[in-house]
C-alpha positions as CSV (number, residue, x, y, z in Angstrom):
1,X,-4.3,-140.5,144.7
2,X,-1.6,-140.0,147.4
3,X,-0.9,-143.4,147.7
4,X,-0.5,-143.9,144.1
5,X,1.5,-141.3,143.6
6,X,3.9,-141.5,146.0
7,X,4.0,-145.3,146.1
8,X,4.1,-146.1,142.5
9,X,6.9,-144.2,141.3
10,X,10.6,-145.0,141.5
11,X,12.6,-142.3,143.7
12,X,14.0,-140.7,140.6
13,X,10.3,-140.7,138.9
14,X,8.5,-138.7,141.6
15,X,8.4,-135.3,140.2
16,X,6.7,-137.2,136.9
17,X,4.1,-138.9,138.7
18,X,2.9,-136.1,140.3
19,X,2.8,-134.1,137.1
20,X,0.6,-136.9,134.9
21,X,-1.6,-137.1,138.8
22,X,-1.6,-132.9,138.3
23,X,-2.4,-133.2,134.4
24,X,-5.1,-135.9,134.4
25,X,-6.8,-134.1,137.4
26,X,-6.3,-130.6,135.3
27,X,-8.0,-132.6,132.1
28,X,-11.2,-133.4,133.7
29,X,-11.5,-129.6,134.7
30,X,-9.7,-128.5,130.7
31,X,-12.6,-130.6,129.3
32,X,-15.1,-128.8,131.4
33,X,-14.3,-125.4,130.5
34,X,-13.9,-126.2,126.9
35,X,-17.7,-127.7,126.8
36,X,-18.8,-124.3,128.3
37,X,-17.1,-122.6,125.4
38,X,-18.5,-125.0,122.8
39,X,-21.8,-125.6,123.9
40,X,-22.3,-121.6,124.6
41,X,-20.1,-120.0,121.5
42,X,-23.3,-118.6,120.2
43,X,-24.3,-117.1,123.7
44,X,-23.2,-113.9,124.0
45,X,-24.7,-112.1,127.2
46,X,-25.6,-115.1,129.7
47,X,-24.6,-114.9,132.7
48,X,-24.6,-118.7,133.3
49,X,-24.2,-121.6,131.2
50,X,-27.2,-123.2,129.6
51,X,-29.0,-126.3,130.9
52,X,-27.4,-128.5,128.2
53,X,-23.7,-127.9,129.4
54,X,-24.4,-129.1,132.5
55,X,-26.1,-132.4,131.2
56,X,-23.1,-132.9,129.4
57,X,-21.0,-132.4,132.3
58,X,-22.7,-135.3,134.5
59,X,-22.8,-137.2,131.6
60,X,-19.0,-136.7,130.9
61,X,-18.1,-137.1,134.8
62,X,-20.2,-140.3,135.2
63,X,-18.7,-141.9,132.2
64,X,-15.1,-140.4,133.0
65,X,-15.5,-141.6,136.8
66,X,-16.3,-145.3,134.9
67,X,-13.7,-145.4,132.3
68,X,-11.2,-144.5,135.0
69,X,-12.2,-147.1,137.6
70,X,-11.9,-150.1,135.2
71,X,-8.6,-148.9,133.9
72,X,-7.0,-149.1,137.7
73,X,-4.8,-152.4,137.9
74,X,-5.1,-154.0,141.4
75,X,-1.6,-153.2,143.7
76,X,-0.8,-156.6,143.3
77,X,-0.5,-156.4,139.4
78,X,1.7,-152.6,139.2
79,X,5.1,-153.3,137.8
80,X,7.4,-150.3,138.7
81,X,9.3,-148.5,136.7
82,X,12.6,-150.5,137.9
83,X,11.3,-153.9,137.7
84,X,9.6,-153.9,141.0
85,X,6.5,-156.4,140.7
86,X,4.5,-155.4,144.0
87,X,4.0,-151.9,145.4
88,X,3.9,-152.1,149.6
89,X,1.9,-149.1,150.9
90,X,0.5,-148.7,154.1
91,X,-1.8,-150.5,156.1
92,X,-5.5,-149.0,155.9
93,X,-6.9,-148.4,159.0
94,X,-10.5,-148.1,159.5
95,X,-11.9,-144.7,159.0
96,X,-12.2,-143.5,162.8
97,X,-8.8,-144.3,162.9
98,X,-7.8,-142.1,160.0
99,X,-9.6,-139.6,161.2
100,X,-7.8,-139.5,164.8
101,X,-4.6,-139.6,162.9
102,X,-5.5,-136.7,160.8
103,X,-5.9,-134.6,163.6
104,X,-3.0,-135.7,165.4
105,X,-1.0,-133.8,162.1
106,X,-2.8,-130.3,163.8
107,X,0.0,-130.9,166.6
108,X,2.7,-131.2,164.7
109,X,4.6,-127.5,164.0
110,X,5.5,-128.7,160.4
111,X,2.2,-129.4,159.5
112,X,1.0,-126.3,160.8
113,X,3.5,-124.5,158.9
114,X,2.3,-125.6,155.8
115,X,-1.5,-124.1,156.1
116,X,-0.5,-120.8,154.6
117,X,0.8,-122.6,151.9
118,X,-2.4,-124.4,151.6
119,X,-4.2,-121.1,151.4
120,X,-1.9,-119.3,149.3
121,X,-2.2,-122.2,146.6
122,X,-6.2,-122.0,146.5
123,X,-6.7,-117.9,146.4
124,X,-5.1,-117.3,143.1
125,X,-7.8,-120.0,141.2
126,X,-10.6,-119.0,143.3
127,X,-9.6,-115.1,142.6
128,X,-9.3,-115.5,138.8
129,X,-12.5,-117.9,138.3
130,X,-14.7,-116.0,140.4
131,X,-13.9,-112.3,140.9
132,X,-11.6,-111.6,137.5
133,X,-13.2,-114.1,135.0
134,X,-17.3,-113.2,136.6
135,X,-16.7,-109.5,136.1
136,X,-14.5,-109.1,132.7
137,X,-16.5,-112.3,130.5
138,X,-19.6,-113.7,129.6
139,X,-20.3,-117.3,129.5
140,X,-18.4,-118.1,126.2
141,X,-15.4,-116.0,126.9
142,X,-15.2,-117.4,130.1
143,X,-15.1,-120.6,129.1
144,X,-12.5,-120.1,126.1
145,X,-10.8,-117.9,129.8
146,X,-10.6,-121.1,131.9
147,X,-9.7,-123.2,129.4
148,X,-6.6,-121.6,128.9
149,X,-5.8,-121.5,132.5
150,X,-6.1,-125.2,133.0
151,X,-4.0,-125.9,130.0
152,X,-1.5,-123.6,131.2
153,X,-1.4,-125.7,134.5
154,X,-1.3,-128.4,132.8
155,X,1.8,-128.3,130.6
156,X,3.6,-125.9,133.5
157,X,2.9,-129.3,135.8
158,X,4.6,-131.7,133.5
159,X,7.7,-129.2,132.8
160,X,8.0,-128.7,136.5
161,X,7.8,-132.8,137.5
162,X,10.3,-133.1,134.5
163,X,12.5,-130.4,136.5
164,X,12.2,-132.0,139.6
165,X,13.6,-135.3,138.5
166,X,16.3,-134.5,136.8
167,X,19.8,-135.6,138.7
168,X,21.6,-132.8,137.8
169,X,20.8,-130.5,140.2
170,X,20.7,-131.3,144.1
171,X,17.1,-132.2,145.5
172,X,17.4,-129.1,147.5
173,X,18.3,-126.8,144.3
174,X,15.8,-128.0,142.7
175,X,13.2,-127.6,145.6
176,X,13.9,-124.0,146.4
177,X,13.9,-123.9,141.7
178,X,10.5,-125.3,142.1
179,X,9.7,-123.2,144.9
180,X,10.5,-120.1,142.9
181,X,8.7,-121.0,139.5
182,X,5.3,-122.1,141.5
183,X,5.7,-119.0,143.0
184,X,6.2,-116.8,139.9
């Protein structure tokens, strides 16, 4: 997903890429939700959802995982945005060697810097699934709950990538913009 997203897109198409990589990841997870609201809207004290919705949810993940894989063009066949007709990208190394590299990023102060924002961006979804949603909803509402959320994500991602590429502002006013509207 990394690769693709940052090797795909043009320099002025970035902030786009990553919001369709953000929505279609969001979709999977909207589409999800919205099968626990369907397939419970006549359940209105479980606790948890019922054995069909989660046959329908390997169902839909198997044949989503399928459709997805045979849609994927080869590197060799991606036409850029600008006209480009083969996307370089880094050399894979074996998986040991990622591995070692991966670590070497723990002694980097940069990287470091950055776990807090890690953190920070995973507590508010695991706060409002888990503790908010769990103790205010049932099942059904829950669902209807979550679903919302993700599309929320979703359209706030592609108004966000849209901000981030326009050339009106300087990359660094709009950084610190999209600083401040993740952040709000």
């Amino acid at each position: 997903q990394g690769v693709m997203t940052s090797s795909y897109p043009t320099k002025d198409l970035k902030g786009t890429y990553f919001s369709i990589f953000w929505t279609t990841q969001n979709f999977g997870t909207l589409i999800a939700c919205l099968s626990v609201f369907v397939l419970n809207y006549h359940t209105k004290t479980a606790e948890s959802a019922s054995d069909s919705t989660f046959i329908f949810f390997l169902v839909l993940m198997g044949f989503g995982g399928m459709i997805i894989t045979l849609l994927l063009s080869p590197e060799h066949k991606v036409i850029r945005p600008d006209g480009t007709k083969y996307i370089t990208t880094e050399e894979r190394h074996n998986v040991g060697k990622q591995i070692v590299e991966v670590l070497k990023k723990f002694t980097d102060y940069r990287y470091l810097l950055l776990i807090p924002v890690f953190v920070a961006g995973k507590y508010p979804f695991n706060y409002t699934i888990y503790s908010y949603n769990k103790t205010l909803f049932n099942v059904r509402t829950m669902g209807l709950n979550d679903t919302l959320y993700f599309l929320a994500q979703m359209l706030g991602s592609i108004l966000l990538g849209r901000f981030l590429d326009m050339e009106k502002f300087s990359a660094r006013a709009r950084g610190w913009a999209g600083i401040a509207y993740v952040g709000g």
